[in-house]
N, C-alpha and C positions, 0 to 999 in steps of 0.2 A: 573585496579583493585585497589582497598584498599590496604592501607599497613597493617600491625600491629600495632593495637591501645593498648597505655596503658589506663588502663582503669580509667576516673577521677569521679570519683564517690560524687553528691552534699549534700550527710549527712556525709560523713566520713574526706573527704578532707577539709585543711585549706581555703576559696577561700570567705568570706565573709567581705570586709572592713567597721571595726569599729572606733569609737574616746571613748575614756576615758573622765572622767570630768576634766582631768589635760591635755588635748589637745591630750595626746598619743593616735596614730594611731597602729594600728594591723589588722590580718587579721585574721576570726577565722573559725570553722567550723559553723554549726548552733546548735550545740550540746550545744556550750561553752557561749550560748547567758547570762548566768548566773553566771558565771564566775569570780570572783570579786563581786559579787555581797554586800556581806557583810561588803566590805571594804569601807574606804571612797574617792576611784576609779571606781566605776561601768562603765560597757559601756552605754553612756548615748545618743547614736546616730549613723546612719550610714553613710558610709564615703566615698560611691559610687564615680569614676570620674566624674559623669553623674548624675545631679538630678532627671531624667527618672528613671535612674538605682535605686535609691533610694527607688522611688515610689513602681516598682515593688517588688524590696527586703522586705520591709515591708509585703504587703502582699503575696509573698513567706513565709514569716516566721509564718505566721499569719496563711496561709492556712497550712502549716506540724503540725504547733503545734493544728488547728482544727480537723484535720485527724487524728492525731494519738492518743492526749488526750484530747479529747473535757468532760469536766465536767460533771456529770451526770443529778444535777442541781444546784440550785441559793447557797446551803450549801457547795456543794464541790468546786464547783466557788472561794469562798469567802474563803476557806483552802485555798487553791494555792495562793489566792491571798495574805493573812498574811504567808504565808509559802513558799515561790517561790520554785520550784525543783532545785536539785544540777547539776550540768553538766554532772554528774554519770547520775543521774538519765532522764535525757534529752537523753544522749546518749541511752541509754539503749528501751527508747522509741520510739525515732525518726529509731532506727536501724530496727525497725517492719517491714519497706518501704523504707529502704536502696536499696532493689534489684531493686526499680522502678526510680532512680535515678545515674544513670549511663548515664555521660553526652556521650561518645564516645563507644568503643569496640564493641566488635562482636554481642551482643543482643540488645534487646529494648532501645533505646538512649531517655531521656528526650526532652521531647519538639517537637518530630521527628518523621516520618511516620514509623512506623511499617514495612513497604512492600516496599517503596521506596528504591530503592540498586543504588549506585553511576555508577555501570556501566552499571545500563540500560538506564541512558541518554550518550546524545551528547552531544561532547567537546563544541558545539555552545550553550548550554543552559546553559551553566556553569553562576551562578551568582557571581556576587564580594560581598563579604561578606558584605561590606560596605551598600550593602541594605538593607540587616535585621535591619540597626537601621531609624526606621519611616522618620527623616526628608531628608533622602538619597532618596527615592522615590519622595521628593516635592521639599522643597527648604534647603537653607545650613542655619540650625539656631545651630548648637552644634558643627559642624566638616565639614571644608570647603570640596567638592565633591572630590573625589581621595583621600587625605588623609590617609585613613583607609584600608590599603589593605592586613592587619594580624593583627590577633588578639589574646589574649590568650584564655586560657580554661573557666577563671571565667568569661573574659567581653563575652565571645559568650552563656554562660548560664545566664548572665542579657540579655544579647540584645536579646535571645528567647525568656526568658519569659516577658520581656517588649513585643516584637509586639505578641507575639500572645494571650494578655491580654487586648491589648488596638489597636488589629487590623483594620486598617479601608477598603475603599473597593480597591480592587488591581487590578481591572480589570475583567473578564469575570469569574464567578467561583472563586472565591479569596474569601472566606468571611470575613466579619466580626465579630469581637470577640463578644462573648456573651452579654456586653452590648453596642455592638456597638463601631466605630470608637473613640477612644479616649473618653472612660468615666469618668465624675467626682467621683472621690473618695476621703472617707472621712471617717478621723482615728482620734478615742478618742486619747488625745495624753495622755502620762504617765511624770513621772519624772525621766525614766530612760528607757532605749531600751526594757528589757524585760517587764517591768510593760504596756509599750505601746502595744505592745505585746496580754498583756492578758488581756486589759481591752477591747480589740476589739473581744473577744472569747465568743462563744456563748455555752450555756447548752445543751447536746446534746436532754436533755427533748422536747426543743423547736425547736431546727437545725433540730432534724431526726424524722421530720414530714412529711406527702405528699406534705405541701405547698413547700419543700425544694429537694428534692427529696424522692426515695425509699429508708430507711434504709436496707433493707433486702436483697438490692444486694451488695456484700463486695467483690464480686472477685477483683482483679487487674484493668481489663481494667473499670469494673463500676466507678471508681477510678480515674485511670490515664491512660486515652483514647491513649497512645501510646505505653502503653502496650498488642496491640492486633490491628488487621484490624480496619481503621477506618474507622465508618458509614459514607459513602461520600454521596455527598448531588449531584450527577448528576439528580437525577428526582424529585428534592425539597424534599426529605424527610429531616426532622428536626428528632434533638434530643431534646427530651419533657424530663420535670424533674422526671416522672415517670418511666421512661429510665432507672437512673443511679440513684449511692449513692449522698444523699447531699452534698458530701463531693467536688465532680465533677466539683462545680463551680467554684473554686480554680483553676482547672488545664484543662479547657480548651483546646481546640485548632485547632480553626478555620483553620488553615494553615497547608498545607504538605508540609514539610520541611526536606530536609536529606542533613547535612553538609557533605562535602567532609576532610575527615580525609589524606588522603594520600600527603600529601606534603611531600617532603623529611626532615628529620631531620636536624635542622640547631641553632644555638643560633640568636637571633635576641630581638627585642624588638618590646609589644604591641602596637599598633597606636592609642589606647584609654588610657590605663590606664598608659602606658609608662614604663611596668616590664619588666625584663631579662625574654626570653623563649625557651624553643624548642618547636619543631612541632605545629608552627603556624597552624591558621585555616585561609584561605585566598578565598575560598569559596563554596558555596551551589547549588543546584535546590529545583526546587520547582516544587509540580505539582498543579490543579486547583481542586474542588470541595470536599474543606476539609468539616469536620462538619457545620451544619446550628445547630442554638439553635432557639426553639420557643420562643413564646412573655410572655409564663409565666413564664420564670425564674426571678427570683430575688436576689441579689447579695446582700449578708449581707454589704458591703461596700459600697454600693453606694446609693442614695436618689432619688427616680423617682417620676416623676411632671404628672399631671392628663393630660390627651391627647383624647380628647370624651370621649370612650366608656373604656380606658386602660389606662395603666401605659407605661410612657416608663423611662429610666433608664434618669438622667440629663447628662449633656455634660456642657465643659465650650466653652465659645462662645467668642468671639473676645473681648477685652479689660479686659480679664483677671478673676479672683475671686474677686468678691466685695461681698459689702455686700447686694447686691442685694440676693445673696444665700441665707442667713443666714435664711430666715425663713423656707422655704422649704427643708434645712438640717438638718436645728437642731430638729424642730419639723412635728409632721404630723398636715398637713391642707387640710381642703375642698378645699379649694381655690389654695393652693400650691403645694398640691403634697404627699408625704411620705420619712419618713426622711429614712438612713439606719438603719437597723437592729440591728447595732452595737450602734449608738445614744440614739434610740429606748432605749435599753437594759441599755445603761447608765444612762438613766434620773430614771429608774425605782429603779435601787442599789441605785442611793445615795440618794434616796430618802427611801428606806431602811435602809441603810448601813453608814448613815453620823456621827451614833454616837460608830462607831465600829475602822472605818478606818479616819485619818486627810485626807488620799487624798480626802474624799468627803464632807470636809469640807469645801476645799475652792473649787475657782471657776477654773477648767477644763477650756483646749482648745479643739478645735476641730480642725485638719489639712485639709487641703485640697487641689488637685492637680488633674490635669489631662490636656489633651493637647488641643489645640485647635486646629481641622480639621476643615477646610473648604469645605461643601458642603457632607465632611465624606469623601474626598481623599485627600485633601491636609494640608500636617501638617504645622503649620504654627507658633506655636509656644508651647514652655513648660508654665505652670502657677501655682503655689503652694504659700499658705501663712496658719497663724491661727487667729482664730477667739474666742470669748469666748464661752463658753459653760452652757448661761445662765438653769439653771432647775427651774421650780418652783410647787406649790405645785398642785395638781388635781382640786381643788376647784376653783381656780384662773387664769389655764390654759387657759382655751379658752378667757377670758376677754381681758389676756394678748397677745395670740399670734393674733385675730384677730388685735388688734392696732397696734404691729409691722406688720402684712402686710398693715394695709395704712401709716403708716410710709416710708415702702419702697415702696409704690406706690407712693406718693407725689413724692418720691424722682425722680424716673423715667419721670414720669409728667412734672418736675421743669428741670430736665437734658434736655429734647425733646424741650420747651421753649426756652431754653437756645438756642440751635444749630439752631434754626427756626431763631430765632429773629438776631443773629449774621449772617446767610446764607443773610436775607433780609439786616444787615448793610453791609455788603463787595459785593454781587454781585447783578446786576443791576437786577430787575425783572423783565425787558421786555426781559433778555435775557434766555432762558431755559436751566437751569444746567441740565448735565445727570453725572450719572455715580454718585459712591459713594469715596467719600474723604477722605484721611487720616488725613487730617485736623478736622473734626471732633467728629474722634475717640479719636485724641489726648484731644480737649475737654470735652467728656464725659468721657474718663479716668482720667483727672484732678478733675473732681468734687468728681466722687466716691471718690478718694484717699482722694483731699481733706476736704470729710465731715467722713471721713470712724470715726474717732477717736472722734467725737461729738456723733456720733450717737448711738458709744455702751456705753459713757457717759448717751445719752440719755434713751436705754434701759433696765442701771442698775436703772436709775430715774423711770422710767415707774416702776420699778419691786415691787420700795417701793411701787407706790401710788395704783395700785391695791391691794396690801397685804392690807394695808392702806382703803382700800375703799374709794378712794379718788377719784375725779373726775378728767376725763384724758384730758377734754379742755383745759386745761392749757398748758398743756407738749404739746399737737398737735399743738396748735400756737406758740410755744417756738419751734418745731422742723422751723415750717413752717415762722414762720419769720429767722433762720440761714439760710436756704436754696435760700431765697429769696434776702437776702445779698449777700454770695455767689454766689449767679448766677451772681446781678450786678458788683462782682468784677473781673469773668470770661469773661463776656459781653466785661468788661471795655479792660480787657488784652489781648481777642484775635481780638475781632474788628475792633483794630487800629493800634496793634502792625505789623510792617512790610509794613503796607496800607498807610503810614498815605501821600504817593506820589502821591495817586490815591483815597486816602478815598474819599467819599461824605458823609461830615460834616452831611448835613441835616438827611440824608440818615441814618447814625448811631446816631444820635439823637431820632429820630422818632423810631427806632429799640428800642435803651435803655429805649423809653417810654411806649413803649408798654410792654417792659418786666416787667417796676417795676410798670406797671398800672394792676390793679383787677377792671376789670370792671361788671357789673352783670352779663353777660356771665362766665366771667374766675369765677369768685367765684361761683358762683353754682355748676362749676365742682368741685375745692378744697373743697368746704362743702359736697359735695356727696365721694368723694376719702376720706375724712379723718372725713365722719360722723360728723359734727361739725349741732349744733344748728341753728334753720333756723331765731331765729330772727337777725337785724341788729349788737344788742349790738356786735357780735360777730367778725361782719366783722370789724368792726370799733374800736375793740381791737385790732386785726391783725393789720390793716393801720394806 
């Protein structure tokens, strides 16, 4: 049996770590995200053990502050936004849905099955807590295996709401989070914790539409789905966004999960975040056939890429965040995809709002993060970086963002090149390679990186010359001759380097010819990828 839970409640308790602009660490409630705000100390970022944990915390914060005070529209928005709420006033708010947030005790436990009760399982089904966090299931990339075998109260409310936001598949009946195993997600960023906050906050004019769900249902569980039986998905039934409140996507949750509270009382210290505690949690069950979510939801935070006939949400893929993203997130393209909702919403204020507020005067990032699974079950790695957050005006859009997608198409084109021509200088072609090498992944991740910082050079150039009406040939062979350097500097490095006992000279000669050779074939495709002029003069600018 359960023992006696004290009860740790996630709006009221201290349990969220922060940094100040002067390095100070704290921990706060979610009440106090405002806190200092006026002084020349704000909380200026969060301060998770775990950069997982981050991600999620973010939007945990994002989704209470959409729940509870979502703006009515684009005017009351932009109050909040010159007028940030006091901590008074935040508490007072966020306590609306305090009762749905009670990590442990005797009712509705966040993140946790409803109906699941610790002693209808077997002591053989007992899981080690250490699972709940994603790379425990696959491989050790954040916390060597065993490690972790108690934890406190705050890291078992991030590590809930990390997997079962970004859960992937678990086996038979285990689903997947709403958008799937490990989603890309992508946050306007701010100048400060709360401004990040609420520049990712949507009007509720536009949030409590049908496209987002049913405004009209506001109980609890339409809410927070573990406040009541959950619709279990054993004969494929889905939860469709007509289902439940818009609010819903926030809080999820794919997984039946019910921690085991009953360890004896002891002081000890967390195996994540490394605080003094009692009443570790050391572990869970879990049962199969939690929520399914249809294909039409769509998640204010994340950018989904055209797939036939549908959208499906993006994912980061092996070799990390580049700026292979950049166009398919920051804006919507035919070609790309649709950006989030929250980007979306950004590009529109400042292009409103630039002569009201400095923040949209200068030039925005935009964050990005999410994990990479393999295959959608094996995590394999964390990835998060920022990117600029170029806007430009209505007029000019489509001009502009078609060229940045064959900007990044070149780029990908020129990368593929690259790893061909190098496979033929290092291994013999009469022999048949199989199998895929980490060798070069390591190569295509050196390119991205190393052109990453030319390239948004290049698209703040681009930005004049279309304002400009200026003609874009120039900047396309200005991208496309870097690229073509670079490749031969890549070529040069990983060709020989470590071979050079077994090179074949010839062998990687004829390789490097081929790569800095444009011959009529090769160029027809670069004139076609980056639209370029069919007469000669052009090519023979390029060489």
């Amino acid at each position: 049996m359960e023992g006696k839970h004290i009860t740790f409640n996630l709006i009221r308790e201290e349990w969220i770590p922060v940094q100040r602009k002067d390095g100070t660490k704290e921990i706060i409630a979610p009440w106090q995200l405002t806190r200092g705000l006026e002084s020349e100390n704000p909380i200026m970022e969060l301060a998770s053990p775990r950069p997982d944990f981050n991600g999620a915390l973010i939007q945990f914060l994002i989704g209470i502050v959409q729940t509870t005070m979502p703006p009515k529209n684009e005017r009351a928005w932009k109050n909040v936004l010159m007028n940030p709420p006091s901590p008074e006033v935040l508490k007072n708010t966020f306590e609306k849905v305090a009762h749905a947030f009670d990590l442990d005790g005797d009712g509705a436990r966040f993140m946790q099955d409803y109906e699941l009760k610790v002693e209808d399982f077997k002591k053989k089904d007992e899981i080690p807590i250490e699972m709940l966090l994603l790379e425990s299931q696959g491989r050790d990339l954040f916390i060597k295996s065993g490690n972790v075998k108690q934890i406190c109260r705050p890291c078992l409310a991030m590590a809930l709401f990390t997997l079962q936001t970004n859960a992937p598949q678990g086996g038979r009946g285990h689903r997947t989070s709403l958008r799937g195993g490990g989603p890309l997600t992508t946050i306007v960023g701010g100048k400060h914790l709360w401004q990040k906050v609420w520049l990712n906050i949507i009007e509720s004019e536009e949030f409590d539409n049908e496209e987002h769900g049913n405004a009209m249902k506001i109980n609890d569980a339409d809410i927070f789905p573990w406040m009541a039986p959950a619709c279990t998905s054993e004969n494929g039934r889905e939860i469709s966004v007509s289902d439940v409140n818009p609010a819903r996507v926030f809080w999820a949750v794919p997984r039946r999960v019910v921690v085991d509270y009953s360890q004896n009382e002891k002081d000890c210290v967390c195996d994540i975040c490394g605080c003094s505690m009692r009443n570790p949690v050391s572990s869970y069950f879990t049962k199969s056939y939690g929520e399914a979510y249809g294909a039409s939801w769509r998640h204010p935070l994340t950018p989904y890429y055209n797939n036939k006939k549908d959208k499906l949400p993006s994912h980061v893929n092996e070799g990390g965040i580049t700026y292979r993203y950049w166009p398919g997130s920051v804006f919507n393209s035919s070609e790309m995809g649709e950006n989030a909702l929250t980007i979306h919403k950004f590009h529109e204020r400042k292009m409103k709002l630039s002569y009201i507020d400095p923040l949209f005067k200068q030039e925005s990032q935009i964050c990005f993060f999410g994990y990479d699974i393999h295959n959608n079950i094996l995590t394999r790695c964390w990835y998060e970086g920022q990117m600029p957050l170029i806007t430009i005006e209505e007029k000019f859009k489509n001009d502009y963002e078609h060229t940045v997608v064959q900007l990044v198409k070149i780029s990908e084109y020129i990368v593929s090149r690259i790893k061909s021509c190098i496979k033929i200088a290092i291994f013999d072609p009469e022999r048949e390679m199989k199998g895929k090498f980490s060798f070069f992944s390591l190569v295509e991740s050196r390119f991205w990186k190393d052109t990453e910082s030319e390239f948004y050079d290049i698209l703040h150039e681009l930005h004049e010359i279309v304002l400009n009406g200026e003609d874009k040939v120039e900047i396309k062979l200005k991208w496309l001759k870097y690229l073509s350097n670079k490749a031969l500097d890549l070529f040069d490095e990983y060709s020989q380097s470590d071979f050079m006992g077994i090179a074949n000279p010839k062998r990687i000669a004829d390789a490097r010819k081929n790569l800095r050779k444009y011959n009529s074939k090769n160029w027809k495709t670069v004139r076609e990828i980056l639209v370029l002029p069919l007469d000669n003069s052009t090519n023979e600018k390029y060489r």
